[in-house]
C-alpha positions as CSV (number, residue, x, y, z in Angstrom):
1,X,-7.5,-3.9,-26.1
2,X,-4.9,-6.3,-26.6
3,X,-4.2,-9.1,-23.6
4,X,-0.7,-7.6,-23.1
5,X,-1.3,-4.6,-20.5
6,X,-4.0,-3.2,-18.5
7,X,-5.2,0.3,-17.8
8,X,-6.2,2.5,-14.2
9,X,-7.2,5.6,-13.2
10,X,-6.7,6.8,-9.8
11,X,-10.5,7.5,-9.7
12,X,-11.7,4.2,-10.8
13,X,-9.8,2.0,-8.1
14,X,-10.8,4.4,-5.0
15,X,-14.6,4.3,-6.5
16,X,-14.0,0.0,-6.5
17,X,-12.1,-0.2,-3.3
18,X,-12.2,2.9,-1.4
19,X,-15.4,2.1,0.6
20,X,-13.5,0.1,3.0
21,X,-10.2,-0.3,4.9
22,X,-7.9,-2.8,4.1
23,X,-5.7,-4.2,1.1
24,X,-7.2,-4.6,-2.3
25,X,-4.6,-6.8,-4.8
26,X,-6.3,-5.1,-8.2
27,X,-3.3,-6.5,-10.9
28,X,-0.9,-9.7,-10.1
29,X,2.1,-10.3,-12.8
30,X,4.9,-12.6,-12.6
31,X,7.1,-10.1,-11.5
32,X,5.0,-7.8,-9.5
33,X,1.5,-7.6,-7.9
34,X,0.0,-3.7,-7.1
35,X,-2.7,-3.1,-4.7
36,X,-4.8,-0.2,-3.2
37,X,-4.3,0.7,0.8
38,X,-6.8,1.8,2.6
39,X,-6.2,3.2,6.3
40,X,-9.2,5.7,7.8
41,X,-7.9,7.9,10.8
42,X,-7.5,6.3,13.7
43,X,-6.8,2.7,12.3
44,X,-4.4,0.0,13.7
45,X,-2.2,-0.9,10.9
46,X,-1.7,-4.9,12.3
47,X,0.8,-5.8,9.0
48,X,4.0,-7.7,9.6
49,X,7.0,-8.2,7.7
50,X,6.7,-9.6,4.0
51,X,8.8,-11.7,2.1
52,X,8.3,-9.1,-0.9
53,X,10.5,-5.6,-1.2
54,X,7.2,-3.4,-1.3
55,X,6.8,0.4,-2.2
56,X,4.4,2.8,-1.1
57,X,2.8,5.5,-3.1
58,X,0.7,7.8,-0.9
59,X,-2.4,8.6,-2.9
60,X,-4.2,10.8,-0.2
61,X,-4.0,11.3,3.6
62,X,-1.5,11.8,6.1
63,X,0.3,9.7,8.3
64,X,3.3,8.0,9.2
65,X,5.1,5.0,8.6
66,X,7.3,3.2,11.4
67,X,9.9,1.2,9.6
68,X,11.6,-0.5,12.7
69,X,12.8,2.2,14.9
70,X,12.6,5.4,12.6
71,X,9.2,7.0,11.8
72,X,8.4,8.5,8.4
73,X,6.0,11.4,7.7
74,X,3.4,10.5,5.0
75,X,1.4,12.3,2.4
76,X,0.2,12.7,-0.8
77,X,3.1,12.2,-3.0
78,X,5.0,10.1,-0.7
79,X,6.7,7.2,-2.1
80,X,8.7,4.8,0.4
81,X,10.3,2.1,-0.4
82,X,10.9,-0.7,2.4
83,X,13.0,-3.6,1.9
84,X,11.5,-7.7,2.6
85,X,11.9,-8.6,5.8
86,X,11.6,-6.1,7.6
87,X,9.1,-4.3,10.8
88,X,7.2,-1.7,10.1
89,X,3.2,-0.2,10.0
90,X,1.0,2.9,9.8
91,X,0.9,4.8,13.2
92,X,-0.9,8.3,13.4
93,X,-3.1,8.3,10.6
94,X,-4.6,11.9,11.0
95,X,-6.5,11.7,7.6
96,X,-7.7,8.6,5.7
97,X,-5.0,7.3,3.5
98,X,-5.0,5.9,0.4
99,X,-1.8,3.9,-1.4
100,X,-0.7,2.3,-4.1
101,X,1.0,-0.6,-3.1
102,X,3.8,-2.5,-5.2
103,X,5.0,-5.9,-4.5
104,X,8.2,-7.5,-6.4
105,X,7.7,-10.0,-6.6
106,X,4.2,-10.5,-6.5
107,X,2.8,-10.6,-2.2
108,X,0.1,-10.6,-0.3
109,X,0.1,-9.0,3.3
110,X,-1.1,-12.3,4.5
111,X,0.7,-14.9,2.4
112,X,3.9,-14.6,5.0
């Protein structure tokens, strides 16, 4: 393997990270960073707005995301896009989800 790229599966970041809720930052570039998102049913999604344009890429579950005043339905497949700066968070989470999570440029939820 050369030191210019890395490789994932799907199945060998939810074995790493998908134990517990929470954001897991698993590859940080100068233009980017990508983590995995864990919500179980139930949970209060607490983020705030970054200062990175972020996408979501629904993995597994079912949800939806609140992006100021509209609400979004969720799911496998899903990919939403939501610009820096602005409200928004996970309400109804009827099955665990699981996302990929792109920063550009690279963020962390708590680095705001």
């Amino acid at each position: 393997m050369s030191g210019s790229y890395l490789a994932f599966t799907q199945d060998q970041l939810i074995e790493k990270y998908g134990a517990g809720a929470g954001y897991n930052e698993f590859l940080r570039r100068r233009g980017m960073s990508l983590g995995l998102f864990i919500l179980p049913v139930g949970a209060v999604d607490r983020q705030h707005p970054h200062m990175a344009d972020e996408v979501y890429i629904v993995l597994e579950g079912k949800g939806t995301l609140q992006v100021v005043d509209d609400r979004v339905p969720v799911e496998a497949g899903s990919i939403i896009s939501v610009d820096h700066g602005e409200e928004h968070h996970f309400i109804d989470v009827v099955e665990d989800l699981k996302m990929l999570v792109v920063f550009a440029p690279p963020d962390l939820p708590d680095e705001d």
